[in-house]
ROVEXVEX-935918 format. One record per residue (C-alpha): x, y, z; residue in one letter; residue number from 1. Coordinates in steps of 0.02 Angstrom, whole numbers. Each point is the difference from the previous one (the first is absolute). Layout:
<u:X | v:Y | w:Z | residu:A | num:NUM>
...
% end
This chain:
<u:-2649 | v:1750 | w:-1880 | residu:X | num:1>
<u:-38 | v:-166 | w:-98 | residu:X | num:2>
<u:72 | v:89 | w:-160 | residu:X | num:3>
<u:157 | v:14 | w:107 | residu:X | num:4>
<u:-1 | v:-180 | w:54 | residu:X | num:5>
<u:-22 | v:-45 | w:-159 | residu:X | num:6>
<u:141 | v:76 | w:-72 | residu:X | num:7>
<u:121 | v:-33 | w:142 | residu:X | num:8>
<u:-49 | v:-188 | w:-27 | residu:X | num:9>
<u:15 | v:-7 | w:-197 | residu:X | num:10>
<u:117 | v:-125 | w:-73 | residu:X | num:11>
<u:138 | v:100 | w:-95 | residu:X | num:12>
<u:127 | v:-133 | w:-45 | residu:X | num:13>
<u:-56 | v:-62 | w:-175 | residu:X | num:14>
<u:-50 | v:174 | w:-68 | residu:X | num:15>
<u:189 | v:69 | w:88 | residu:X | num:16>
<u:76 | v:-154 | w:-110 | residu:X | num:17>
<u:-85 | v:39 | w:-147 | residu:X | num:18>
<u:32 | v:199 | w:-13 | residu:X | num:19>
<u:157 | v:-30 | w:33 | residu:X | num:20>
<u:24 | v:-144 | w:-119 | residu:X | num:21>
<u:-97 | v:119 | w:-121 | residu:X | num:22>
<u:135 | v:144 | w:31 | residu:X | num:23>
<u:154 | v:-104 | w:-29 | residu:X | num:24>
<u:-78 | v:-84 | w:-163 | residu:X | num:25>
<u:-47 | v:168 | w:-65 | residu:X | num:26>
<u:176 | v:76 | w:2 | residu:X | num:27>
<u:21 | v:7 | w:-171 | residu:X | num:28>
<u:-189 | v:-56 | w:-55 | residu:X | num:29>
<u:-49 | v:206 | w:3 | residu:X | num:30>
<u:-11 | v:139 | w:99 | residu:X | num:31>
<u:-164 | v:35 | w:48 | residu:X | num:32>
<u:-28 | v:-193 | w:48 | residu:X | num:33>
<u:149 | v:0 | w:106 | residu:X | num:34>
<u:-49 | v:151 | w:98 | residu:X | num:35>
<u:-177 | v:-83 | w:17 | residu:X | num:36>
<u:78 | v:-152 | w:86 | residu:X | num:37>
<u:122 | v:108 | w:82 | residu:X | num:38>
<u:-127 | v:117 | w:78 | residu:X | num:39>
<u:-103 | v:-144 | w:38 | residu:X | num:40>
<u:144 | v:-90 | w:101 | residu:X | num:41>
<u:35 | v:167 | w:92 | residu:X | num:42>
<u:-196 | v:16 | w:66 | residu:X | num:43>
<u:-2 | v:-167 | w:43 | residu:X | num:44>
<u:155 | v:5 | w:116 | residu:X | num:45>
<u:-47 | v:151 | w:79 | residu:X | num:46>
<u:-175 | v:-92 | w:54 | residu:X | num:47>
<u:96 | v:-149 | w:49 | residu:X | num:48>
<u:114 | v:111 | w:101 | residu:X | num:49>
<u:-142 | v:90 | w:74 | residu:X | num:50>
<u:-96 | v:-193 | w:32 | residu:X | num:51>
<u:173 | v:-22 | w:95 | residu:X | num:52>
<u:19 | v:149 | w:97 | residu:X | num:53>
<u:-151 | v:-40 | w:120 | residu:X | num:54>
<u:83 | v:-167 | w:63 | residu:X | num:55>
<u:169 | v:60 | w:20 | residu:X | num:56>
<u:-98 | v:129 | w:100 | residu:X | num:57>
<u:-25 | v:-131 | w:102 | residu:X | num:58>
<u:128 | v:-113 | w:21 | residu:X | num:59>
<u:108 | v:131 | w:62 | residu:X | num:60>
<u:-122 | v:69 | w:135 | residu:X | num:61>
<u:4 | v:-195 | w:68 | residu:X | num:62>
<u:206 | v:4 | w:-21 | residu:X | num:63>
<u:-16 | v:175 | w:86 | residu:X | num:64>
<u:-99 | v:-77 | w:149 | residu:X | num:65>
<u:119 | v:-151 | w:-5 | residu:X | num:66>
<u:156 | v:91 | w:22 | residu:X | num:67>
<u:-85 | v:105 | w:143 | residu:X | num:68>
<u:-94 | v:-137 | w:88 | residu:X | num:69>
<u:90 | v:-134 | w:-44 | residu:X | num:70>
<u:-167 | v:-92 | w:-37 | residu:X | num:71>
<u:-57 | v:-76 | w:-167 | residu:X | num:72>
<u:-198 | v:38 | w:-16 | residu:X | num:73>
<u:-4 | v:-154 | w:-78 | residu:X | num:74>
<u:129 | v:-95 | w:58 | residu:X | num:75>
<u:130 | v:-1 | w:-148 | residu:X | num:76>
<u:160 | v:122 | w:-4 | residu:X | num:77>
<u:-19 | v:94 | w:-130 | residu:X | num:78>
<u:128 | v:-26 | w:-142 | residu:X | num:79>
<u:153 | v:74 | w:-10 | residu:X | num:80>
<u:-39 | v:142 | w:-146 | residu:X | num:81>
<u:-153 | v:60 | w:105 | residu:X | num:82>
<u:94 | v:21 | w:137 | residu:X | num:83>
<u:147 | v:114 | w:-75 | residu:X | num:84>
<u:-141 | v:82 | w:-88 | residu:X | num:85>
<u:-91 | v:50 | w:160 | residu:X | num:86>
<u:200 | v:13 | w:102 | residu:X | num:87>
<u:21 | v:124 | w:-165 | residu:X | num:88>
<u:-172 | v:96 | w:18 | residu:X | num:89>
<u:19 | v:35 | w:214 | residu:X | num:90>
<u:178 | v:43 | w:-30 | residu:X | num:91>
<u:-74 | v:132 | w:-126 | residu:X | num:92>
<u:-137 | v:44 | w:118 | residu:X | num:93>
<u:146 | v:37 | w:142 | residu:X | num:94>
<u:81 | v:122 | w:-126 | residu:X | num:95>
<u:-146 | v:124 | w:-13 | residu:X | num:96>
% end
């Protein structure tokens, strides 16, 4: 579980700026350095995405309760995105 933490909690911006820095600067510097960068960039999104997903998890279980209750758990409407994003996800979950 800590390894988890750990990488949920890991800074990503600086080595996200610099692969993808490193990809556009390596356009025409060669191919195999290019793909390097490139696949670097791609791995490091994908764990930022994933560092993501757990929080927007989340925020739209509170926007859920808030539309339903209309009760903030912690006092603050949630912002307008969240809430279409959880108005999005129980009009999908009336479809099934």
């Amino acid at each position: 579980m800590c390894i988890k933490n750990n990488l949920q909690k890991a800074p990503l911006g600086w080595p996200l700026a610099i692969a993808s820095l490193g990809t556009v600067a390596t356009i025409f510097a060669g191919k195999k350095l290019h793909l390097a960068f490139g696949t670097a960039w791609g791995v490091l999104s994908l764990w930022h995405a994933w560092q993501h997903s757990g929080k927007m998890k989340k925020d739209v279980e509170r926007a859920q309760e808030y539309l339903r209750t209309g009760l903030a758990s912690d006092g603050q409407r949630p912002d307008a995105y969240t809430l279409a994003l959880a108005r999005y996800a129980n009009h999908q979950a009336s479809c099934q």
